[in-house]
C-alpha positions in Angstrom: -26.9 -4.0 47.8 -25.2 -1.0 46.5 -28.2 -0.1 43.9 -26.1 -1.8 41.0 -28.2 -4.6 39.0 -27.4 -8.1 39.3 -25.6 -9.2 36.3 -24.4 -13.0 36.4 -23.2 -14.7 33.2 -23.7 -18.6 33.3 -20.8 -20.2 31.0 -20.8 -24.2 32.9 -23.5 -25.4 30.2 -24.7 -23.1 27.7 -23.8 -19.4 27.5 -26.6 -17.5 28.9 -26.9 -14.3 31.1 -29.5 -13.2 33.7 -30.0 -9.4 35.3 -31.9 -9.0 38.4 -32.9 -12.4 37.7 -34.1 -12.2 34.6 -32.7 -13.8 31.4 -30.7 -11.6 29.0 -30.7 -11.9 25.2 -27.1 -12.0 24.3 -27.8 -12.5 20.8 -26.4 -14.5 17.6 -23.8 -17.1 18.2 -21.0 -14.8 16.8 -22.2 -11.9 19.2 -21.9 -14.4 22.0 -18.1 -15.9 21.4 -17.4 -12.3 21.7 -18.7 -12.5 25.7 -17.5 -16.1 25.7 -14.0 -15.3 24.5 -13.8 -12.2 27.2 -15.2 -14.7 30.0 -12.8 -17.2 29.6 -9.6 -15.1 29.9 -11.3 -13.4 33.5 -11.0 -9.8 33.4 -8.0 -10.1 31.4 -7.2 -8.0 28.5 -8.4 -10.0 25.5 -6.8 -7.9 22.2 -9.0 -7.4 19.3 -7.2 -9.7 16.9 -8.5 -12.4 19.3 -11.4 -11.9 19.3 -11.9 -12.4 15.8 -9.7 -15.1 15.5 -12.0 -16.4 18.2 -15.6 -15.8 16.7 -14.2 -16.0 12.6 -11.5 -18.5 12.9 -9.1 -18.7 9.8 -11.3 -16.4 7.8 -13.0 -13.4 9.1 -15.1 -10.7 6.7 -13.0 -7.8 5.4 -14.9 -6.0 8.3 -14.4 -7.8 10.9 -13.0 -5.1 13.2 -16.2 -3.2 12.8 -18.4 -6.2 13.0 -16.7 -6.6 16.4 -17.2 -3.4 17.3 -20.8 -3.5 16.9 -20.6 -6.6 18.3 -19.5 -5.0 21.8 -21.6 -2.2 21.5 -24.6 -5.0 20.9 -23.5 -6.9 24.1 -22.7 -3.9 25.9 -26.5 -2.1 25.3 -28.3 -5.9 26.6 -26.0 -6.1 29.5 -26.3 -2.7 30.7 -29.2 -1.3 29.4 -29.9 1.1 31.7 -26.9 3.2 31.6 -26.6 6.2 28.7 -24.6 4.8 25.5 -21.3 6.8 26.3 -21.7 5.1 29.8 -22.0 1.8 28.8 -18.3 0.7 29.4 -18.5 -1.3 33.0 -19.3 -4.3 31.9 -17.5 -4.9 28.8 -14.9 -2.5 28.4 -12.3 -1.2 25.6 -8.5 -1.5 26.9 -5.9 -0.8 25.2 -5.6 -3.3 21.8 -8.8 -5.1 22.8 -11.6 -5.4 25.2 -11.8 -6.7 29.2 -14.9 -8.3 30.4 -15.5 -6.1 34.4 -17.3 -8.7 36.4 -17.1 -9.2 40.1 -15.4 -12.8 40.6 -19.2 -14.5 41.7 -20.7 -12.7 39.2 -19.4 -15.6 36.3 -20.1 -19.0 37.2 -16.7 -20.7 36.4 -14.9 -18.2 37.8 -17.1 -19.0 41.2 -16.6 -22.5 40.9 -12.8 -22.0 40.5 -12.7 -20.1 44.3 -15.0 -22.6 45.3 -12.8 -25.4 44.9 -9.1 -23.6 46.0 -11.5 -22.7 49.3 -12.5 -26.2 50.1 -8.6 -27.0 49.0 -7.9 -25.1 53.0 -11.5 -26.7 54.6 -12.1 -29.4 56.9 -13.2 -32.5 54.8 -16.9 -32.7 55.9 -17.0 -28.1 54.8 -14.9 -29.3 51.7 -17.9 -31.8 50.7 -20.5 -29.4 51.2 -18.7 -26.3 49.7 -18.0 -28.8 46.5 -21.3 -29.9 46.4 -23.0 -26.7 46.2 -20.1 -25.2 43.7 -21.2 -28.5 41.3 -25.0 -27.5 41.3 -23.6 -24.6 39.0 -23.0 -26.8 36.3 -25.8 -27.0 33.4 -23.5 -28.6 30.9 -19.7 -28.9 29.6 -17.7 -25.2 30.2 -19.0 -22.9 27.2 -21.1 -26.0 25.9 -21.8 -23.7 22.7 -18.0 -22.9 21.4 -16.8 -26.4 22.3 -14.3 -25.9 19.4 
């Protein structure tokens, strides 16, 4: 271990978070497409106008650029809560016309699942079975069972 907490994010089912084991309060549901919107595009650049569109649809609030800002700096406090405020851009970070989600590629559950299967795609048939196997046990529910929209 390199001293660094153990963040996983858990997106196959409903959206939930654990650090070090323990579960993490992402907050509201709007708060949580935020992380769910920067999840699925996997440490892509996911620009701001997105995200709204993503967590307001057709009709966000006058403020929704600041709402999404707060929102961020919301997720980013939960998620890395020990590290001083100005510090708090590993995780969830701003990039040039939006934000990228900074997640080693175990560290999200579908992202896992997706190396699991293209490594059982070069395995022997009986590894395949057992690598698929234990890459299905992830699952808790339909991908982002919350935003199925």
């Amino acid at each position: 271990m390199d001293g660094q907490p153990d963040l996983e994010l858990h997106v196959l089912g409903e959206l939930t978070a654990t650090r070090d084991g323990v579960a993490v309060d992402l907050g509201g549901r709007r708060q949580r497409a935020v992380l769910a919107a920067l999840a699925m595009q996997r440490g892509q650049v996911v620009p701001a106008d997105h995200l709204v569109e993503c967590v307001w649809g057709d009709h966000p609030p006058a403020n929704a650029t600041g709402a999404l800002q707060a929102y961020v700096s919301h997720l980013r406090r939960r998620l890395e809560p020990d590290a001083a405020a100005r510090q708090r851009a590993g995780v969830i970070a701003r990039a040039g016309p939006g934000y990228v989600l900074r997640l080693p590629g175990d560290a999200v559950d579908a992202w896992a699942f997706e190396a699991a299967v293209e490594a059982a795609a070069g395995q022997a048939p009986g590894d395949a079975v057992c690598t698929l196997e234990a890459a299905l046990r992830s699952w808790r529910g339909p991908a982002y069972a919350d935003y199925a929209g």
